[in-house]
N, C-alpha and C positions, 0 to 999 in steps of 0.2 A: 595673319600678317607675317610678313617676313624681314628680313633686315635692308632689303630694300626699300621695300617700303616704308620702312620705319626713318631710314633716315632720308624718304621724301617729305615725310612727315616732318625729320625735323629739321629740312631745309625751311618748309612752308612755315614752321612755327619761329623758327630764329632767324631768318634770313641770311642763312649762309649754311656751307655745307662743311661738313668732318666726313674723315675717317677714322677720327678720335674711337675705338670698340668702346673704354670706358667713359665717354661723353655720350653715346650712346644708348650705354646701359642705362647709367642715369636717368637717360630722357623716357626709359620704357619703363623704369620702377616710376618712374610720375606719371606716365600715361596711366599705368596700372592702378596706383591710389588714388587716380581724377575718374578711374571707370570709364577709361577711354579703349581699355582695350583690357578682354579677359584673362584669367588666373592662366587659360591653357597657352593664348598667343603669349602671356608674360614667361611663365617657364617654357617655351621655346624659343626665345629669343636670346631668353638668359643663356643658354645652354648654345644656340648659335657664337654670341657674341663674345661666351666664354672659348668655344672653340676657334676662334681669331685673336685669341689673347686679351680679351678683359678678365679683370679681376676687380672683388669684391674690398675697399679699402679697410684697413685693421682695424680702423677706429668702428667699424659697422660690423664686426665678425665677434669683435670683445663685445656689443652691444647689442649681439644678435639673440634672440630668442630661440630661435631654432638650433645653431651653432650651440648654445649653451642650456638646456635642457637639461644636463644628463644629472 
C-alpha cells in the first residue's frame, strides 16, 4: 500500500478526503492495530508520510515504548 491508496482508503472510510499527512498517519496506525494492513506497509508509510511532514505527537513519544527503552 502506498499513500495513495491509503488515503483512498480513507476517503472510502470517512467520507471525505485530506491532505492532512498527520490525519493520515493516524488512520494507518489504526489500520495497522485493526490488521488491516501489515507491520511492513505500516512502517512504509510512516516513513512516506514522515517525509511530507507528519510527525508523531509528544504526548505519544513521552509514552512511547520504543522512544523510551533506554
Amino acid at each position: 500500500m502506498d499513500i495513495h491508496e491509503l488515503k483512498s482508503k480513507f476517503i472510502r472510510s470517512r467520507d471525505y478526503s485530506t491532505d492532512d499527512v498527520n490525519a493520515l498517519m493516524d488512520f494507518a496506525k489504526k489500520a495497522y492495530i485493526h490488521n488491516e494492513i501489515n507491520i511492513k506497509e505500516y512502517r512504509l508509510l510512516v516513513r512516506e508520510l514522515e517525509s511530507h511532514g507528519a510527525v508523531i505527537p509528544e504526548i505519544e513519544k513521552e509514552n512511547s515504548l520504543i522512544e523510551n527503552s533506554n
